[in-house]
C-alpha positions in Angstrom: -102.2 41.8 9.3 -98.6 42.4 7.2 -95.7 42.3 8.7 -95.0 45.5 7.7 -97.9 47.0 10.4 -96.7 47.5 13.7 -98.4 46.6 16.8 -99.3 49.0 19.6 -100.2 47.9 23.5 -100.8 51.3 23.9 -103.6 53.7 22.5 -103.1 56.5 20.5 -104.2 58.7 23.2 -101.4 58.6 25.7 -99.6 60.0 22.8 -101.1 63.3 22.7 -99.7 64.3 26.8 -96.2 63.4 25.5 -96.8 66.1 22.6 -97.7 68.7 24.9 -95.0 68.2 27.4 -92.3 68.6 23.9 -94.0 71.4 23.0 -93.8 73.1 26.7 -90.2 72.4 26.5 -89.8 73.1 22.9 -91.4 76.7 24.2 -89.5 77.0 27.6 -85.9 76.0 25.7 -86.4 78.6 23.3 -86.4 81.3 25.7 -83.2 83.1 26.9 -81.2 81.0 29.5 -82.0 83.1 32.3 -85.7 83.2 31.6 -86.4 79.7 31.6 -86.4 78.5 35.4 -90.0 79.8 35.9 -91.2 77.5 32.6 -89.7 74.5 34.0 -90.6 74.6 37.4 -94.3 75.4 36.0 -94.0 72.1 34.2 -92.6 70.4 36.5 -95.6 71.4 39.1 -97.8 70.5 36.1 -96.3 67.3 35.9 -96.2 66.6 39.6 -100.4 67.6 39.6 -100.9 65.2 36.9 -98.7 62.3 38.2 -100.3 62.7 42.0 -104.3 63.1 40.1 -103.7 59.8 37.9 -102.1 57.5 40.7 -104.9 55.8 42.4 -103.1 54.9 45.3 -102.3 58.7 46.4 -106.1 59.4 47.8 -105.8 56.5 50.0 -102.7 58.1 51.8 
């Protein structure tokens, strides 16, 4: 390996959730200022969902 190459500890994977969260904000910030509650409190639900679904410690209570 160069030293040019970078290292990752992460996959390439976990990239792709970040993308669509930019893209959902890229989409709700392009809206009119009074339009765009709804899309982040939508996101922010989504985000919640996926957050509580992925901790393993939530089912247990």
């Amino acid at each position: 390996m160069s030293t040019d190459e970078q290292v990752r500890d992460e996959p390439v994977a976990d990239e792709q959730p970040g993308a669509e969260v930019l893209d959902a904000l890229r989409d709700i910030e392009s809206k009119p200022l009074a339009d765009r509650a709804d899309g982040y409190r939508a996101l922010a639900e989504r985000l919640r969902s996926e957050l509580e679904h992925s901790d393993p410690g939530h089912e247990l209570g």
